[in-house]
N, C-alpha and C positions, 0 to 999 in steps of 0.2 A: 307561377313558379314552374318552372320546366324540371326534366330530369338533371339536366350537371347543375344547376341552383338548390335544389334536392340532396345531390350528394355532396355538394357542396355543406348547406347547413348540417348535416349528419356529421360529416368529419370533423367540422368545427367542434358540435356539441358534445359528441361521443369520446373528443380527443385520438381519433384514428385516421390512418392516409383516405382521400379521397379515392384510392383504389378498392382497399377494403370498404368502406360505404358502398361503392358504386354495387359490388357484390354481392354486398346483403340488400339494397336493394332487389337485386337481381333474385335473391333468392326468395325475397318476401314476396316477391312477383309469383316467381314461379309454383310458389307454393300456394296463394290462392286461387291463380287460375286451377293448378293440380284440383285442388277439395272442388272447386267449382263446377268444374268438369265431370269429377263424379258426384255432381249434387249436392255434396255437401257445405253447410254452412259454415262460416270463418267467423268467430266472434272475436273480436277487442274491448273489453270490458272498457267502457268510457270513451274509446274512440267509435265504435259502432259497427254493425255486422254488415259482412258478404253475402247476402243470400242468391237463389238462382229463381226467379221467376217466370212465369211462364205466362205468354202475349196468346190468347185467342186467335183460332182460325177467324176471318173477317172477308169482307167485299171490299175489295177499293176502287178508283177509280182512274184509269191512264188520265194525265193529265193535259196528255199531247190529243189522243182523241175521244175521249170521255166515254171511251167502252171499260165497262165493268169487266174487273178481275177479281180473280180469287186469290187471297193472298193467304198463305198456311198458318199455323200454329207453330209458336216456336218458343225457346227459353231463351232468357236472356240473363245477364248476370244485372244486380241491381244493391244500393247500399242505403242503409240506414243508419244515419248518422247515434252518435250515441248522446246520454245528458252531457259528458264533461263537455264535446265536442258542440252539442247544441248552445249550451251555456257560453262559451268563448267567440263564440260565434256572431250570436245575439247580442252580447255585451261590446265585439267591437263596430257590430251597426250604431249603437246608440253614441260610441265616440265619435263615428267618424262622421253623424250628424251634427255634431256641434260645432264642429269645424268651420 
């Protein structure tokens, strides 16, 4: 599912123009990059949290000439799906094996 697919289901479900969807999209966006940004976590009770992780300084290796780099530390944004979202999840693998 892309984003106009996206705003799409919202407008249907919500009963509102695909303009406004697209918005509050836009704003759900915005706002947990914002918390993200400043470190903070975004919880959705049953859908799952936003947390901001942080990746080890490491050694890597050019691929092109297998001289050793140093590659930094850094944070990364990462999600944790939650139970309802796990549950739905899992139960539509099991359908879509029987198929």
């Amino acid at each position: 599912m892309n984003k106009s697919e996206l705003v799409d289901a919202i407008a249907a479900e919500a009963e509102i123009s695909k303009a406004a969807a697209n918005r509050a999209i836009d704003a759900f966006v915005a706002a947990v990059t914002k918390s993200l940004g400043k470190g903070e976590d975004v919880t959705l009770i049953g859908f799952g949290t936003f947390t901001v992780g942080e990746r080890a300084a490491r050694t890597g290796r050019n691929p092109r000439t297998g001289e050793e780099i140093k590659i930094k530390a850094t944070k990364l944004p990462k999600f944790r799906p939650g139970k309802s979202l796990k549950e739905v999840v899992a139960s539509s693998k099991k359908s879509a094996k029987k198929k």
